[in-house]
PADO-736435 format. One line per 3 residues: number of its first residue (from 1); their letters; for each residue x, y, z of N, C-alpha, C. Coordinates in steps of 0.2 Angstrom, whole numbers, padded with zeros to 4 digits. Layout:
NUM	a	X:Y:Z:X:Y:Z:X:Y:Z | ...
This chain:
1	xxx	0730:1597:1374:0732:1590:1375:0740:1590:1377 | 0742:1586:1381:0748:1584:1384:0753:1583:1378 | 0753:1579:1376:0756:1575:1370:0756:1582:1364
4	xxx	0753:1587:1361:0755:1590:1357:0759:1598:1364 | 0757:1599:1366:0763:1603:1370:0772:1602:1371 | 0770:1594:1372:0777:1592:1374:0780:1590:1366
7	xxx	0776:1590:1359:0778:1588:1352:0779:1595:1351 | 0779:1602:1353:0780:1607:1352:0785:1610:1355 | 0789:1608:1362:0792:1607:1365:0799:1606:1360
10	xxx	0799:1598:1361:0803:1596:1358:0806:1597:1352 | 0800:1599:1346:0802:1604:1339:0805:1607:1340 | 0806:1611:1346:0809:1621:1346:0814:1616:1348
13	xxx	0819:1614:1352:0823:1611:1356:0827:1608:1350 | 0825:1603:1345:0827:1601:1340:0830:1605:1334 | 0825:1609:1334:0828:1615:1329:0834:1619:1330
16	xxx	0833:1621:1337:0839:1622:1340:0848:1620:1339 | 0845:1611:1339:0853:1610:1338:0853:1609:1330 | 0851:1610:1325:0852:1611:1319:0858:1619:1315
19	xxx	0857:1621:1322:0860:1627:1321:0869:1628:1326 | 0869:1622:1328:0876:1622:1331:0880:1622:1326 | 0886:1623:1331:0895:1624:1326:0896:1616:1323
22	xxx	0899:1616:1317:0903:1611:1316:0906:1607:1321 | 0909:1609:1325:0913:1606:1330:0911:1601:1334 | 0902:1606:1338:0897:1602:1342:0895:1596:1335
25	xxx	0893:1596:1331:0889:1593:1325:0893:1587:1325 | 0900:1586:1325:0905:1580:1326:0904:1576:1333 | 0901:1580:1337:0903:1576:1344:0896:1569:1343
28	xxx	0900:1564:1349:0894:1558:1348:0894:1558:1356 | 0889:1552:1358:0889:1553:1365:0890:1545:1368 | 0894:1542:1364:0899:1536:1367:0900:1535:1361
31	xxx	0906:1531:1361:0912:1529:1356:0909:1525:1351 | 0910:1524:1346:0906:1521:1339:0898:1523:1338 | 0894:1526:1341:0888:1529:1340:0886:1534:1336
34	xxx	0882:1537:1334:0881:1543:1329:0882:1547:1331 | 0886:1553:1328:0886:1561:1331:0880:1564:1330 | 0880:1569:1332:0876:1576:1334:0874:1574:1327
37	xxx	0876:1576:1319:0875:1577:1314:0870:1572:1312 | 0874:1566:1311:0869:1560:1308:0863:1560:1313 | 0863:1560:1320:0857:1559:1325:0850:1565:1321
40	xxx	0852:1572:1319:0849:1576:1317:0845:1572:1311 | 0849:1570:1306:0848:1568:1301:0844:1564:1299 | 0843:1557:1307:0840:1552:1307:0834:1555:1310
43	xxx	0834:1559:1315:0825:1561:1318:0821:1563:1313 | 0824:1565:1306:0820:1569:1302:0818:1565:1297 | 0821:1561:1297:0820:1552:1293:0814:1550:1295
46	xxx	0815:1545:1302:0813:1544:1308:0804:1546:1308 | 0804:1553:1307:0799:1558:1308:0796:1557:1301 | 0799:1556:1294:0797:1557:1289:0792:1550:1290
49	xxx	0794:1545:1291:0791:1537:1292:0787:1537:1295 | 0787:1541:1303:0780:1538:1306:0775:1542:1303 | 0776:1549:1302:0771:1553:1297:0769:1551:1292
52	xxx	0771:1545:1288:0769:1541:1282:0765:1535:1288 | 0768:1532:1290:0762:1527:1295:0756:1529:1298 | 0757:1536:1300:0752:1540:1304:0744:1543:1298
55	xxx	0749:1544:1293:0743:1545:1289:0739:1539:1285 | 0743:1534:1286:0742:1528:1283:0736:1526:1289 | 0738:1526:1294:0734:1520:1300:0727:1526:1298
58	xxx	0728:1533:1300:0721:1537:1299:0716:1535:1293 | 0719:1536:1287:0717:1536:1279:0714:1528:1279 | 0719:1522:1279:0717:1516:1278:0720:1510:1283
61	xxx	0716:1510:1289:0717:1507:1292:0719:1499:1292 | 0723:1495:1296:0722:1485:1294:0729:1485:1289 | 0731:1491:1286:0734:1488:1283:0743:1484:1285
64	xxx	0747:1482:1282:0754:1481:1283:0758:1485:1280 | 0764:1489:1284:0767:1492:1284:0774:1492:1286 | 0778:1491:1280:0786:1489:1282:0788:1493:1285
67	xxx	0793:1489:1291:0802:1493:1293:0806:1496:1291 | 0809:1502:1290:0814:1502:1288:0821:1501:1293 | 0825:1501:1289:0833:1499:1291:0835:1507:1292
70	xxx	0837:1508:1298:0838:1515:1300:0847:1515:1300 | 0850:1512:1301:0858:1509:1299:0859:1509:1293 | 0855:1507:1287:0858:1508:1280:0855:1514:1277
73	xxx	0851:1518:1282:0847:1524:1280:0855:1528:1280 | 0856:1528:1286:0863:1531:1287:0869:1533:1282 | 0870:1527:1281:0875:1525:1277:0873:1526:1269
76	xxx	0869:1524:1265:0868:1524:1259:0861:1533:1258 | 0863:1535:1264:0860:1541:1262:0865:1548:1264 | 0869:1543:1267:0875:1548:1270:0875:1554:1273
79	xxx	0873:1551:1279:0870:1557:1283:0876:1561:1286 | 0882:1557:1285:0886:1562:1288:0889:1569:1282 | 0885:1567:1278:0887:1575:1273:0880:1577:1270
82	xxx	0874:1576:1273:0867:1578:1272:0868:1587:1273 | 0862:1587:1269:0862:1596:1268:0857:1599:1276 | 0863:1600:1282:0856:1600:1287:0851:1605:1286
85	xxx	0852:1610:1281:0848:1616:1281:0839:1612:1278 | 0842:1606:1274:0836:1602:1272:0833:1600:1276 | 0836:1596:1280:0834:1592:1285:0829:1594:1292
88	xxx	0833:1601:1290:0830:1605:1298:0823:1609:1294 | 0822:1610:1288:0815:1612:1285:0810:1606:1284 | 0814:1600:1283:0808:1596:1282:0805:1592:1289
91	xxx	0810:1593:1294:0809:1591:1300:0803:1595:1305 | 0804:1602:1303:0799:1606:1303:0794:1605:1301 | 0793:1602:1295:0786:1603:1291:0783:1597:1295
94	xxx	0787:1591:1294:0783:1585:1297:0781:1586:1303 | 0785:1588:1309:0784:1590:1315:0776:1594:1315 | 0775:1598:1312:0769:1604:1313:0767:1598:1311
97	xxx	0765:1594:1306:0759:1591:1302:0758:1586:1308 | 0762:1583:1310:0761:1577:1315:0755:1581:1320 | 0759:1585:1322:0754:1592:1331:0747:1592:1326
100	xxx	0747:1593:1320:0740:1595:1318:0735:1589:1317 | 0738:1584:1316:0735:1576:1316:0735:1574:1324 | 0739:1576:1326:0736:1573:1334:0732:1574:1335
103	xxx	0730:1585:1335:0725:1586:1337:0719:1586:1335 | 0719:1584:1329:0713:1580:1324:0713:1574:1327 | 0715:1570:1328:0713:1561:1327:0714:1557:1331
106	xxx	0720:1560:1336:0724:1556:1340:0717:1553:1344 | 0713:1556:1348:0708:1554:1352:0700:1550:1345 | 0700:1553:1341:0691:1549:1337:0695:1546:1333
109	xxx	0704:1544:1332:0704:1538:1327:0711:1535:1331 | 0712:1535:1337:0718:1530:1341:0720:1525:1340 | 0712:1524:1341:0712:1515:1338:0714:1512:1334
112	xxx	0713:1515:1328:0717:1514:1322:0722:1508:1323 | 0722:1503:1319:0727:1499:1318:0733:1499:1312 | 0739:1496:1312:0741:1493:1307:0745:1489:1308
115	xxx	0747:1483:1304:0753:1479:1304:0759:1482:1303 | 0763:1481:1308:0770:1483:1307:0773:1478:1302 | 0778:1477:1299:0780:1472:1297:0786:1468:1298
118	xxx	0788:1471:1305:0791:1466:1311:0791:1464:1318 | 0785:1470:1320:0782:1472:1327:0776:1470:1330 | 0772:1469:1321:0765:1466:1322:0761:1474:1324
121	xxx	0755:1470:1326:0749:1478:1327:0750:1483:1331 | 0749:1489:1328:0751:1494:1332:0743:1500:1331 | 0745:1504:1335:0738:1507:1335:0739:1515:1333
124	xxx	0736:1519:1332:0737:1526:1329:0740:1529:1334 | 0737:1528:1341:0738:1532:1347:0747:1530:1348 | 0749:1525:1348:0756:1522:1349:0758:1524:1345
127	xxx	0759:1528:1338:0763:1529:1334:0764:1538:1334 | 0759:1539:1337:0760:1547:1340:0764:1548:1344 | 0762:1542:1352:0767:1541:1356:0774:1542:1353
130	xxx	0774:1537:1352:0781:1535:1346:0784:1541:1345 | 0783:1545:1341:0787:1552:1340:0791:1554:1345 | 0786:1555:1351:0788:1559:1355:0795:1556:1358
133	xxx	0793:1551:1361:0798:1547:1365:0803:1545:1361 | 0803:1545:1353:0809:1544:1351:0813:1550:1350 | 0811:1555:1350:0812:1560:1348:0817:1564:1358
136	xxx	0813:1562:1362:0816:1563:1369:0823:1562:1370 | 0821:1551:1368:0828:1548:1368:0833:1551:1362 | 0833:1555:1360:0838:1555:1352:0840:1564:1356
139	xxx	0834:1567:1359:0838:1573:1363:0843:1572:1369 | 0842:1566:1372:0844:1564:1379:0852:1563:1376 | 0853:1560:1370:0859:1557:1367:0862:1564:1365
142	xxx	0860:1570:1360:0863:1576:1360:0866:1578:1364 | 0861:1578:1371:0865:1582:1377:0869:1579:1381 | 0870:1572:1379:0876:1568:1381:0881:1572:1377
145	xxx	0881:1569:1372:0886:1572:1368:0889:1582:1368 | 0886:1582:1372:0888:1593:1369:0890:1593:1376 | 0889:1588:1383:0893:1588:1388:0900:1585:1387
148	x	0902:1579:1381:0907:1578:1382:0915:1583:1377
């Protein structure tokens, strides 16, 4: 499948930046935006949620599912001093578990629904999607910033 090649892709590339210098870790990729550091911090957040939505929509379909506020994630979780060695093992683990639910479900439970709880319905297969593309855009943004 497409979609678990390019979720595998992406893991390796990610993990990657988890292991840069302090120095790249500080850079942002325009002015008042998140550095490299907090960027890492939040794809692992990020990843931790749709992996809780994705197991939810498979498990127990229909249901309603809050937003979280990924700005006060930030801030009152303090990403700018999070322990990345944590971040980068749990990003790990969701990651593989997502690739292994895709390939389980992604096609015999897609369909899947749930309520977003500011988006309205969303389907299993979109929250798959989701990872990926959020995950692109949040790489596109590192490598903005480790040019500048």
């Amino acid at each position: 499948m497409e979609l678990n090649s390019k979720l595998k892709a992406t893991k390796n590339q990610v993990l990657q930046y988890y292991e840069l210098p302090l120095e790249d870790l500080g850079k942002t990729y325009a002015a008042g935006k998140w550095n490299i550091r907090q960027i890492l911090v939040h794809l692992t957040d990020a990843e931790t949620v749709l992996l809780q939505r994705i197991k939810r929509t498979i498990a127990n379909p229909g249901q309603t599912i809050a937003a979280f506020d990924q700005d006060k994630w930030a801030v009152e979780l303090e990403y700018t001093h999070f322990p990345l060695h944590l971040s980068s093992a749990l990003f790990e683990a969701n990651r593989d578990t997502i690739i292994y639910l895709a390939e389980r479900f992604y096609l015999e439970k897609g369909g899947n629904t749930y309520r977003h709880s500011e988006v309205g319905e969303r389907t299993l297969k979109e929250e798959f999607d989701k990872v990926l593309w959020h995950c692109q855009d949040h790489i596109k943004q590192i490598e903005t910033a480790l040019k500048s």
